[in-house]
C-alpha positions as CSV (number, residue, x, y, z in Angstrom):
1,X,90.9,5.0,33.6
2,X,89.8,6.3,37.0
3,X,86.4,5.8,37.5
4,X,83.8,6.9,40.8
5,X,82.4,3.4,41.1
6,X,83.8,0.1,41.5
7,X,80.5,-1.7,40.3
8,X,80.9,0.6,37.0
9,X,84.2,-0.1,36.9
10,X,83.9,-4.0,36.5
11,X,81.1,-2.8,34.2
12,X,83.2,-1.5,31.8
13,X,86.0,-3.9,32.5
14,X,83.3,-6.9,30.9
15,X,82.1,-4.7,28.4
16,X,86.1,-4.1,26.9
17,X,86.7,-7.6,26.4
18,X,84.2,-7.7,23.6
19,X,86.2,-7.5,20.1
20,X,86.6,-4.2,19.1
21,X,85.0,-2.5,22.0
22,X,87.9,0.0,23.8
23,X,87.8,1.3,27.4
24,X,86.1,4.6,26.2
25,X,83.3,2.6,23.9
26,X,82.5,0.5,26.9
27,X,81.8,3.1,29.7
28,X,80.1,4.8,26.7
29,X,77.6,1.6,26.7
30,X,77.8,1.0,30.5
31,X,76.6,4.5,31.2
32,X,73.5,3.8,28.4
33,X,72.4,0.9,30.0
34,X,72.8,2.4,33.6
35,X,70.0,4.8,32.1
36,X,68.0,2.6,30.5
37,X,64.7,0.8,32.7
38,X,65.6,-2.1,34.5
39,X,63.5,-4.5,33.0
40,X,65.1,-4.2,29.6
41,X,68.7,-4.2,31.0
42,X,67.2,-7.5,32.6
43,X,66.0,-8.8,29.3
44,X,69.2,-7.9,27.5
45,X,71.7,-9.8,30.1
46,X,69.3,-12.2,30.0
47,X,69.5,-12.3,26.3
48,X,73.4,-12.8,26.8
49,X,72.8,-15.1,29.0
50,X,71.2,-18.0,26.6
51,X,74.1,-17.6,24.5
52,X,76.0,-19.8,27.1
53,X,72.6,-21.6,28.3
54,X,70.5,-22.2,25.8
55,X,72.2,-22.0,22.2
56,X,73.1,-25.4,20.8
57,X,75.3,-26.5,18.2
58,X,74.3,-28.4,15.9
59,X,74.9,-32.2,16.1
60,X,75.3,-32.8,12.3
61,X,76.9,-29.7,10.7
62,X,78.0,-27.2,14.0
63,X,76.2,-24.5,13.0
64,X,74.4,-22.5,15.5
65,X,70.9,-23.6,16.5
66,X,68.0,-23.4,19.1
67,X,67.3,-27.0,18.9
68,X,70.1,-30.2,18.8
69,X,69.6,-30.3,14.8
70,X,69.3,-26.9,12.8
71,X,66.7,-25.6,11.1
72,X,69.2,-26.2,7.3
73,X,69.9,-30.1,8.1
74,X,66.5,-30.8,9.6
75,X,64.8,-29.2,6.5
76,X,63.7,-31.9,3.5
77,X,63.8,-29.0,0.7
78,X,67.3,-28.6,1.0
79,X,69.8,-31.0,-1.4
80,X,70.8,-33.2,1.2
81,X,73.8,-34.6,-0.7
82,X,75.4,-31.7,-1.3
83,X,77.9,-30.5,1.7
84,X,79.3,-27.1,1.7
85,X,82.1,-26.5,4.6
86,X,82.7,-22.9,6.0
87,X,85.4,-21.8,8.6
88,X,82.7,-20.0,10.4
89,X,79.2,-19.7,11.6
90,X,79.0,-16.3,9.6
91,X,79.9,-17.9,6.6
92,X,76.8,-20.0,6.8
93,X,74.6,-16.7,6.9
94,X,76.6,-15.1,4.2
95,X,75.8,-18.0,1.8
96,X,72.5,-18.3,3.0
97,X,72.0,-14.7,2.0
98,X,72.6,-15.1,-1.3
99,X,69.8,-17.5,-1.9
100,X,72.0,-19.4,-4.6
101,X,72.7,-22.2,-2.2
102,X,70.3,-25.2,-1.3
103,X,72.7,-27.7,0.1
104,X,73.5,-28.3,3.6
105,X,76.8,-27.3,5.6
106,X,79.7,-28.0,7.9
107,X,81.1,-25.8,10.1
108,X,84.4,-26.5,10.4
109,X,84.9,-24.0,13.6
110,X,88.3,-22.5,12.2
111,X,91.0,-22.8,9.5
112,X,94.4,-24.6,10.0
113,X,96.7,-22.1,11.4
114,X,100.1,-23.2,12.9
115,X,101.0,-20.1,14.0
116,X,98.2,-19.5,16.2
117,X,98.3,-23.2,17.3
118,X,95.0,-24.0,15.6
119,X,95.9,-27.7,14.4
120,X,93.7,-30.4,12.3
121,X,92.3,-31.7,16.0
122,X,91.1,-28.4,17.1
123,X,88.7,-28.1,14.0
124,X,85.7,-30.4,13.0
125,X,87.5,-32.2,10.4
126,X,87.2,-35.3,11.7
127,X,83.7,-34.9,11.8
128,X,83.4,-34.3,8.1
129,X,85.3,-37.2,7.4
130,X,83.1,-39.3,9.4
131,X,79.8,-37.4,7.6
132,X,81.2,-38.7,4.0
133,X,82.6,-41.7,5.0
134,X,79.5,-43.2,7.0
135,X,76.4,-41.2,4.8
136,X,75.0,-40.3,8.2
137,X,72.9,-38.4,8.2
138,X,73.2,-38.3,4.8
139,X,75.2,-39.6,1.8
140,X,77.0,-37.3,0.5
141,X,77.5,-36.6,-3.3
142,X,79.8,-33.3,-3.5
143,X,81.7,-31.4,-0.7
144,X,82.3,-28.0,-1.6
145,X,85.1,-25.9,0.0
146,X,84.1,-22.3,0.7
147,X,87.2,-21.2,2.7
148,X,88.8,-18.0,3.3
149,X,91.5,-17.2,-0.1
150,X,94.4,-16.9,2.5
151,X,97.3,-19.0,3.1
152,X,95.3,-20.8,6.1
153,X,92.3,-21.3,4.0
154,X,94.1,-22.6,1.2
155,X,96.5,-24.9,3.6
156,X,93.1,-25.7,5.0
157,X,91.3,-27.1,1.4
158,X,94.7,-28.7,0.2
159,X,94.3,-30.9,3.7
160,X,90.7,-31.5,3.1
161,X,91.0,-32.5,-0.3
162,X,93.7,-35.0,0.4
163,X,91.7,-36.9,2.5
164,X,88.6,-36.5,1.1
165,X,90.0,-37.5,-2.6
166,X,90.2,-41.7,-1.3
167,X,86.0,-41.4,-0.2
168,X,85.2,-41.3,-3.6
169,X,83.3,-38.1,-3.4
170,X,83.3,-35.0,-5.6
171,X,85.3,-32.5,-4.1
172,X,84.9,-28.6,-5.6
173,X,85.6,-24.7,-4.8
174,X,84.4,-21.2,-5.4
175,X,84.9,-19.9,-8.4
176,X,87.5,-17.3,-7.6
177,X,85.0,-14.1,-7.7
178,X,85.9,-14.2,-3.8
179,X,89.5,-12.1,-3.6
180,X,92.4,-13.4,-2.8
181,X,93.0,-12.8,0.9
182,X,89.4,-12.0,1.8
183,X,86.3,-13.7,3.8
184,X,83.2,-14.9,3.0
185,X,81.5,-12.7,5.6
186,X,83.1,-9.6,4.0
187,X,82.1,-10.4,0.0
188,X,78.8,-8.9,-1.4
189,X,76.1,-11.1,-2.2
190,X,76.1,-11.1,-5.7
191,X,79.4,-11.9,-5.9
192,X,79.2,-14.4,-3.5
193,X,76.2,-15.8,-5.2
194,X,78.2,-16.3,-7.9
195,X,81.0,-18.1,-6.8
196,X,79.0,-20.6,-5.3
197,X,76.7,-21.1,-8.7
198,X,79.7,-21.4,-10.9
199,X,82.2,-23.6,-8.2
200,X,85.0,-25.7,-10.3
201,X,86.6,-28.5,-9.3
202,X,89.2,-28.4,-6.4
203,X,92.5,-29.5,-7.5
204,X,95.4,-29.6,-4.8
């Protein structure tokens, strides 16, 4: 793409490596912002910005968070032995939507995948292992697996469950309203709502 600027050039370049955003879509939202006031192109690389600066992780369950402990672990309404564990950060907010589920969560940052060299060291397992094992910050009573219903997810929960089975602690999964081969982020809420209220006990 030949464009009459360098600076939009590297503009756009930055803007394509977003997912899904082509070369096209990007000088499409490089020539919005170069019309837009200053001040609120300021405010919105700003905005970016924090991302990287300013957004924590949180120290118990990886979820996103403003502060080092997230609003869902630091909260004394939620049931605090109860530990639901999601590939993803978007997973949290679709089971949050559903307003079925008032346990906490761990964020598990990814499903095991061979093929893409994603192994059992690149993902917060042994984070989880540690959170049952040692109660801290809170026992915990049940672990439910909300995965994906793919061959990763599943390899995923079979791993999980094996070493979760010697803890002593009760280990379930989504009832399967979730379809095979989809993600949490992608089911409706009612159906999702569902799966969580009626989960069965995972057996590998």
């Amino acid at each position: 793409m030949n464009l009459p600027s360098n600076i939009l050039a590297q503009a756009v370049e930055q803007l394509s490596t977003l997912p899904g955003v082509g070369k096209r879509s990007a000088l499409r939202h490089a020539l919005f912002l170069m019309k837009e006031d200053e001040a609120r192109v300021r405010d919105f690389a700003e905005a970016v910005l924090r991302l990287k600066t300013h957004l924590h992780r949180c120290r118990h369950c990886h979820n996103v968070s403003d502060t080092e402990v997230c609003p869902i672990c630091s909260s004394d309404k939620r049931q605090r032995g109860l530990v639901c564990v999601v590939e993803n950060v978007q997973d949290v907010m679709a089971l949050e939507n559903t307003q079925q589920y008032r346990g906490l969560y761990h964020v598990l940052g990814g499903v095991i995948s061979p093929i893409d060299g994603i192994g059992v060291s690149d993902l917060e397992i042994a984070s989880l292992l540690q959170r049952v094992q040692t109660g801290v910050p809170f026992p915990v009573e049940e672990v439910i697996l909300a995965l994906p219903t793919t061959m990763e997810g599943d390899t995923t929960a079979y791993y999980l469950h094996r070493q979760l089975q010697p803890l002593g602690v009760r280990v379930t999964t989504l009832a399967r309203g979730v379809a095979v081969g989809d993600s949490l982020e992608y089911a409706d809420e009612i159906t999702l709502g569902r799966s969580i209220a009626h989960r069965i006990p995972f057996e590998g």
